[in-house]
C-alpha positions in Angstrom: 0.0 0.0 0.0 1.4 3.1 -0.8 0.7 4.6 2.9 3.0 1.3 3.9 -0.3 -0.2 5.8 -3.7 0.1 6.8 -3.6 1.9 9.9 -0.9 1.1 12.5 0.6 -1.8 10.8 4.7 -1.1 11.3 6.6 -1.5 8.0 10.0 -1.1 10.0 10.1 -4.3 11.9 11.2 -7.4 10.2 10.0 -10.5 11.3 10.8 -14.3 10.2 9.0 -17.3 12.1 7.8 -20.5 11.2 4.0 -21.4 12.1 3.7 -25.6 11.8 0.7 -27.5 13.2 2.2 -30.3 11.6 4.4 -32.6 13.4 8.0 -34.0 12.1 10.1 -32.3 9.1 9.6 -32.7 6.1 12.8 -30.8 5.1 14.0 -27.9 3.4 12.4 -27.7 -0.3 10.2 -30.5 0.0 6.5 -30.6 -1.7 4.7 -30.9 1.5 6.9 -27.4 2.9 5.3 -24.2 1.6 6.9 -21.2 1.9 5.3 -17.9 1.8 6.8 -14.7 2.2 4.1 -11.8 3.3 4.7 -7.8 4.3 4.1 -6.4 7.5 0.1 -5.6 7.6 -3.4 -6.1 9.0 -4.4 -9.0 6.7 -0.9 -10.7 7.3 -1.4 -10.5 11.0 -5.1 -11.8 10.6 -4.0 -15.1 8.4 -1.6 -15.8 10.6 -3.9 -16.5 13.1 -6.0 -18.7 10.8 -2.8 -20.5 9.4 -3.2 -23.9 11.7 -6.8 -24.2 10.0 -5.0 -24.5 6.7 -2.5 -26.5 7.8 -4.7 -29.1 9.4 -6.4 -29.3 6.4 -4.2 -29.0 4.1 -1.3 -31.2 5.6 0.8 -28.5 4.6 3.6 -27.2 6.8 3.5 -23.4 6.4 6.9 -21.6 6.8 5.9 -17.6 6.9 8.6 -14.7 6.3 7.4 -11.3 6.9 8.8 -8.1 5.7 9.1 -4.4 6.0 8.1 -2.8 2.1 11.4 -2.1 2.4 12.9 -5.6 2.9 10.5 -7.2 1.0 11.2 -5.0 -1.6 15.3 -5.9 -1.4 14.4 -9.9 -1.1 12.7 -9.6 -4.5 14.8 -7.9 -6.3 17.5 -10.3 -5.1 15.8 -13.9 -5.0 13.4 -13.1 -8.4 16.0 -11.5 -10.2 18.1 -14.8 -9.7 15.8 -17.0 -10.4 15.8 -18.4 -6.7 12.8 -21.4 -5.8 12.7 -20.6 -2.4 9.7 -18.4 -2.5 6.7 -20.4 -3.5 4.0 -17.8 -2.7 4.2 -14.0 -2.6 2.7 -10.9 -1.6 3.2 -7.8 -3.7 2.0 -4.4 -4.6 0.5 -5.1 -8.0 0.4 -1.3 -9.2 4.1 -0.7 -7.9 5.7 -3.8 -9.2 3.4 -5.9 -10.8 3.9 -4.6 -14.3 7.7 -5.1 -13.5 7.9 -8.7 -12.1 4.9 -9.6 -14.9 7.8 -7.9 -17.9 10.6 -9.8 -16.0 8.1 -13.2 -15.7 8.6 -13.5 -12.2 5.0 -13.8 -11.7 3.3 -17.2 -12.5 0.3 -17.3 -15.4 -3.1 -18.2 -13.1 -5.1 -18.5 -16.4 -6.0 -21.8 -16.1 -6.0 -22.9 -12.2 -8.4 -19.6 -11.8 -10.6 -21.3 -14.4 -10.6 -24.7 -12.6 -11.5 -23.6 -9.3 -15.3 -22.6 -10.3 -16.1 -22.9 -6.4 -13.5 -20.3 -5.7 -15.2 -18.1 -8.0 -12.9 -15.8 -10.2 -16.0 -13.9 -11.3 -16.7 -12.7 -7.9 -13.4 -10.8 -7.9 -14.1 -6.9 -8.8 -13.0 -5.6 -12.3 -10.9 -2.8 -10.9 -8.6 -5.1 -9.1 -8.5 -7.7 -11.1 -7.4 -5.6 -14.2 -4.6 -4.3 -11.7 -3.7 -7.9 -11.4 -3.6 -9.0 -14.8 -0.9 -8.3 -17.3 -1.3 -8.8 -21.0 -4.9 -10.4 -21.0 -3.3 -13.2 -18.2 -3.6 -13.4 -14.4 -0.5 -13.2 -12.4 -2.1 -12.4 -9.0 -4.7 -12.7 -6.8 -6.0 -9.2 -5.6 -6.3 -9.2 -1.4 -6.8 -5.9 -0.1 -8.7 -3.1 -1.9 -8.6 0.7 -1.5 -11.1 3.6 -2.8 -10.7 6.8 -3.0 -13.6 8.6 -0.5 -14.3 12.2 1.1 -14.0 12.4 4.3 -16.0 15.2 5.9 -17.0 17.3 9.1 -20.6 16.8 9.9 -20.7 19.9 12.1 -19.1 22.1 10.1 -21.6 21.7 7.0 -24.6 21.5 9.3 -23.1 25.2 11.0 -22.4 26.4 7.3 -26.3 25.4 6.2 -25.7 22.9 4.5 -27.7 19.5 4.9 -25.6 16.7 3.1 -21.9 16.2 1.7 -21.7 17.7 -1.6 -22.1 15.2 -4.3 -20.6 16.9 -7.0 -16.8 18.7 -7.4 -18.3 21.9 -8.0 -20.1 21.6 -4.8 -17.3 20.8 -3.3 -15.0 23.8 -3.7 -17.9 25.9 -3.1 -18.7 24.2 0.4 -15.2 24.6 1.1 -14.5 28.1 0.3 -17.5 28.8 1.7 -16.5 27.1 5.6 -12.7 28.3 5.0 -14.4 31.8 4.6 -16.3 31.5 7.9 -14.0 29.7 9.9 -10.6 31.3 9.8 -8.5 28.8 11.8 -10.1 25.7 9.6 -9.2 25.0 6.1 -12.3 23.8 3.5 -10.2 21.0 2.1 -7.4 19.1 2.7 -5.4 16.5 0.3 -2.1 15.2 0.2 0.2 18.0 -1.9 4.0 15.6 -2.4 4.5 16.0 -5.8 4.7 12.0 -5.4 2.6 11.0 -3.1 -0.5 13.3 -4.3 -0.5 11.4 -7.8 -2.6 8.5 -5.9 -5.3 10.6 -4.4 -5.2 13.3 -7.2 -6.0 9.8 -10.1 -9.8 10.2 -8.6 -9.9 13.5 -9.9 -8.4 13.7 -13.3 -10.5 10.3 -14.0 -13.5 12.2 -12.7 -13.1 14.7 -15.2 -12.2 12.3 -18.1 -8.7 12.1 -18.3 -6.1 9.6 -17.3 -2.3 9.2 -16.7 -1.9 7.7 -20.3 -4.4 7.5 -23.4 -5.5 3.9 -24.6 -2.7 3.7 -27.2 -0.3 4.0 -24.2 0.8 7.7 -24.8 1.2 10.0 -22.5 -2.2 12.0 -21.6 -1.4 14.5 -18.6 -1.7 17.3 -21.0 -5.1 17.3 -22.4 -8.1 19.3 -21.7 -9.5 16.7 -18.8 -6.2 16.5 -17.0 -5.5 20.4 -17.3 -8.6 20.9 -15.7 -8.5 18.5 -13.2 -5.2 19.5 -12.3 -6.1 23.6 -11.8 -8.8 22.2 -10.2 -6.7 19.8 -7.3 -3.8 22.3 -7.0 -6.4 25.6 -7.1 -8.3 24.0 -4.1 -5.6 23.4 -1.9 -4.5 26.9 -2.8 -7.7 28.7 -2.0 -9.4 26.6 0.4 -6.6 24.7 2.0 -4.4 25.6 5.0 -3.0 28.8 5.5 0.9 28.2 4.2 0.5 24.4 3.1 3.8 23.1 2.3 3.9 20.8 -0.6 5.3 18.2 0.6 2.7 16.4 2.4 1.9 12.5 2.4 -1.2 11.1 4.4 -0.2 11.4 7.4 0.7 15.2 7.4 -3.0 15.6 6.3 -4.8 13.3 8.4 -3.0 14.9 11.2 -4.3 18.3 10.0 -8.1 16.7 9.6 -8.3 14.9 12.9 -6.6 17.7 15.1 -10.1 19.6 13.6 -8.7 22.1 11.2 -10.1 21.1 8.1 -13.6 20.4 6.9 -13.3 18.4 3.6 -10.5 16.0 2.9 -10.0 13.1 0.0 -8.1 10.0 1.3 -8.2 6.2 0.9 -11.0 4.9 3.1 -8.3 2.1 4.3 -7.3 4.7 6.3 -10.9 6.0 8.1 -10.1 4.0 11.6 -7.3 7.2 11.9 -10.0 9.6 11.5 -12.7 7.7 14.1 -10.8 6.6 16.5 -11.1 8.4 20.0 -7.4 7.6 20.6 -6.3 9.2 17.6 -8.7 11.3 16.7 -9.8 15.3 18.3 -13.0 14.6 15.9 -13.7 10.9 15.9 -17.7 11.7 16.4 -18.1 14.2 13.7 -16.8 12.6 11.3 -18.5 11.8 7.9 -17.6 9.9 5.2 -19.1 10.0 1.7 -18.5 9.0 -2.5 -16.4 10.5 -4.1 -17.7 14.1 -5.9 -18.9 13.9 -9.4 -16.9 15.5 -12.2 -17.5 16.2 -15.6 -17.0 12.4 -16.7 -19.0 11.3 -13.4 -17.6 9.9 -9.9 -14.3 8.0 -10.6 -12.4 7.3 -8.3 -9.9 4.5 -7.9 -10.7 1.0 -7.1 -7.3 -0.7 -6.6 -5.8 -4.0 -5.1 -2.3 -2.1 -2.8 -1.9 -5.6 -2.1 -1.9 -9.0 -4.0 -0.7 -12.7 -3.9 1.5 -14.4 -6.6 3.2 -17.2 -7.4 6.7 -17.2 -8.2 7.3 -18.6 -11.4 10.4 -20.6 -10.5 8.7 -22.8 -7.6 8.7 -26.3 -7.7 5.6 -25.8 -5.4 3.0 -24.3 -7.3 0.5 -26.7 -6.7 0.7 -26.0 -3.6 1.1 -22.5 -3.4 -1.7 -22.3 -5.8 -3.9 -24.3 -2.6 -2.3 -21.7 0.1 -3.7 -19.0 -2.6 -7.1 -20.5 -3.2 -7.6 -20.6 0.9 -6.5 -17.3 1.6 -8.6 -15.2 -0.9 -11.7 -17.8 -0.6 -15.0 -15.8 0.6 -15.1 -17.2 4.0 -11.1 -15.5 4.8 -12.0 -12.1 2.5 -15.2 -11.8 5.0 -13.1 -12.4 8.4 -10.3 -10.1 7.0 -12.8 -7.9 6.2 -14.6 -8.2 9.2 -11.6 -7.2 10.9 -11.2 -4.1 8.5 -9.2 -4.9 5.9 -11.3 -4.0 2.7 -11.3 -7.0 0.2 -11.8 -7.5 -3.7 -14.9 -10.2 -3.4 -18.1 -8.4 -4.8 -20.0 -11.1 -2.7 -18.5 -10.1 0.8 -19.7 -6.5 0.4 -23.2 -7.8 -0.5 -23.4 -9.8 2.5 -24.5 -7.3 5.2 -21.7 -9.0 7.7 -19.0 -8.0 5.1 -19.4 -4.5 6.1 -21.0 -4.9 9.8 -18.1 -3.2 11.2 -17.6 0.0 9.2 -19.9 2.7 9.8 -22.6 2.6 7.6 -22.0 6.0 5.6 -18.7 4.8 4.9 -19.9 1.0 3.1 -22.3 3.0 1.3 -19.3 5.5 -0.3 -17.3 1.9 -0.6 -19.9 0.7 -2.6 -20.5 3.4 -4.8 -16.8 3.5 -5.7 -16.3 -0.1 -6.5 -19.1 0.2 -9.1 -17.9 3.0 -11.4 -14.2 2.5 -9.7 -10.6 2.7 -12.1 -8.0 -0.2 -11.6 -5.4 2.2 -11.3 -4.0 4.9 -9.4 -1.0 6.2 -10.7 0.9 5.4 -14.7 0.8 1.4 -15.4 4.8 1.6 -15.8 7.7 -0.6 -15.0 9.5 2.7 -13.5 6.6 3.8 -11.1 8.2 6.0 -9.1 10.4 8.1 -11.0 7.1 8.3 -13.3 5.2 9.8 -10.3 7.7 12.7 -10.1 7.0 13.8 -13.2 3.0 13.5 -13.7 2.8 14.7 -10.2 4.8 18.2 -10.5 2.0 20.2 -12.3 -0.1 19.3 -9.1 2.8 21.5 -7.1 2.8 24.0 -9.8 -1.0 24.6 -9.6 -0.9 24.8 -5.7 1.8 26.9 -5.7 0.3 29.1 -8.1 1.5 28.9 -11.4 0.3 28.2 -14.8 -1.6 24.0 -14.1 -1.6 24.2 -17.7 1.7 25.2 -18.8 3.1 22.8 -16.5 0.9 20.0 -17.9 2.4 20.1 -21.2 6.2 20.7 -19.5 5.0 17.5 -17.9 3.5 15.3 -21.1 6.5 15.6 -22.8 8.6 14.3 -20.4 6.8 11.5 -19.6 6.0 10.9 -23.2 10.1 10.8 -23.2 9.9 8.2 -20.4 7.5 6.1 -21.9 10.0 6.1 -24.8 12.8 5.0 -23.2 11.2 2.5 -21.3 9.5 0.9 -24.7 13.6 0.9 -25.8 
């Protein structure tokens, strides 16, 4: 997940153990020895208590590494690259490096064991996630844990500015903001994340909602037409004139959650994997005001992003697949998507947010804006590239630009034909 977890989950601590309710060894590398390697996060911490159910019933011995991003990260690049067997199954960011591994073949074609499992269900996987998780018409992953794009909002501060529901639409939106920023001097209207990297995620919801996109469906570069000039004067005039006092522009979620829950901001777009920040006592100076709602409509409609942060693979060069494809099949059934999600960790299975248990422990404003973005959701959140980062960088500096103040559309085209230049390299 690009915010490293869903809420709390440390991404510093490295952790390698061994979870067997199996008796005897069946040693290193043999069939009945599955070897999984996971990042630190909610839904790890949740299977591993489930594990010895699997195990039992699988006869499988289960031997668990968990990572930092950052180590897992480094162990991939390393084992993957080297063609290494000793990961059989694996968890990985499909929209940061599931292009990559998929280019590289690291990841193992699913095509036909997702057909053969009919009581698994493939179908009940949503369309955003699974196009995330499928590269050149093939599946190479299995998506896990889902994140929309939804607006956070104040409830006493729209029913003190007259107003009697969250706005529904962008325009509304900047004018509900400007108008609370205008009568409440030490509260901003609107909040958002302003890093030229890390707004690219949150600002996708916006420039889809008004009918652009990152790259056009000939895989050119599309940050400078009409749609994404507008949505980008839009984003970076919001912050501008409804936003903090002195915003810096270097802010990731955390630097604007902090500035929503401390109370001094009214409106604020964030991925809902994050909401337990915003309604929690403990963290939280506003945890029973708090509102949470679809994303606004823009010119093309309410778009916002619908993406897997988190999917399960298997590595191409196991001599376990079999197996890890079991381990897989388990841990993304319906009956382990509805404890995780239970447990709230948002998952890809259309069925488990139909089932009224699926969402019995978010607050009910909040499924509703869940549902309403999975149905007209995008699979993506920032470019589909190999070289995601350094592609961020450059899509996401006309965001600054337009905060800041200068020209969103002049730096739109500065911007399209340097990543125009990037896709051409990386074609080379």
């Amino acid at each position: 997940m690009r915010h490293r977890s869903i809420i709390g989950a440390s991404l510093a601590v490295v952790a390698s153990l061994t979870l067997s309710a199996c008796g005897g060894d069946d040693g290193e590398g043999s069939s009945t020895t599955l070897r999984v390697t996971l990042a630190n996060h909610v839904w790890t911490d949740n299977i591993k208590k489930a594990l010895p159910e699997f195990e039992k019933q699988s006869g499988l011995k289960v031997e668990v590494t968990q990572l930092g991003e950052d180590q897992l990260s480094d162990q991939y690049n390393v084992k993957l690259n080297a063609g290494s067997a000793d990961i059989d199954v694996m968890m990985y960011r499909p929209l940061q490096e599931g292009k990559l591994f998929a280019k590289n073949k690291y990841l193992a074609d699913l095509t036909d064991r997702v057909k053969a499992a009919a009581n698994w269900n493939y179908s009940d996987f949503q369309a955003g996630p699974v196009e995330a998780t499928t590269y050149e018409g093939k599946p190479v992953g299995v998506p896990i844990i889902t994140e929309q794009e939804v607006l956070y909002y104040r409830k006493d501060l729209l029913e003190k500015a007259g107003l009697d529901a969250p706005p529904k639409t962008l325009d509304e939106l900047k004018e509900a903001a400007l108008k609370i920023k205008q009568s409440e001097p030490d509260v901003a209207g609107f909040v958002a994340r302003t890093g030229k990297s890390a707004a690219v995620t949150q600002f996708s919801s916006f420039l889809y909602s008004f009918g652009g996109d990152f790259m056009d469906a000939s895989g050119k570069a599309a940050v400078a037409t009409d749609a994404a000039k507008q949505a980008y004067a839009y984003y970076g005039g919001l912050i501008k004139d409804a936003g903090p006092a002195n915003v810096s522009t270097d802010m990731s979620w955390p630097e604007a959650m902090a500035i929503f829950t401390q109370g001094k901001a009214a409106f604020y777009t964030e991925a809902n994997s994050l909401y337990q920040n915003a309604t929690d006592p403990a963290k939280s100076k506003v945890s029973d005001k708090v509102g949470f709602a679809p994303f606004p409509e823009g010119p093309a409609g309410s778009k916002p992003y619908n993406i897997p942060s988190w999917a399960l693979g298997i590595n191409a060069a196991s001599e376990n697949a079999d197996n890890a494809w079991k381990f897989i099949e388990w841990a993304t059934s319906k009956e382990q998507t509805l404890a995780q999600q239970k447990a709230g960790v948002p998952g890809a299975r259309t069925s488990v947010w139909e089932d009224p248990e699926g969402t019995s422990t978010f607050p009910k404003d909040l499924a509703e804006a869940i549902a309403a973005s999975t149905k007209g959701g995008v699979g993506h959140d920032r470019p589909l590239v190999v070289k995601v980062a350094e592609s961020r960088e450059i899509v996401g500096q006309p965001i600054v630009d337009a905060i800041t103040g200068k020209d969103a559309a002049a730096a739109a085209d500065t911007a399209n034909a340097a990543f125009q230049k990037f896709l051409d390299d990386e074609a080379r």
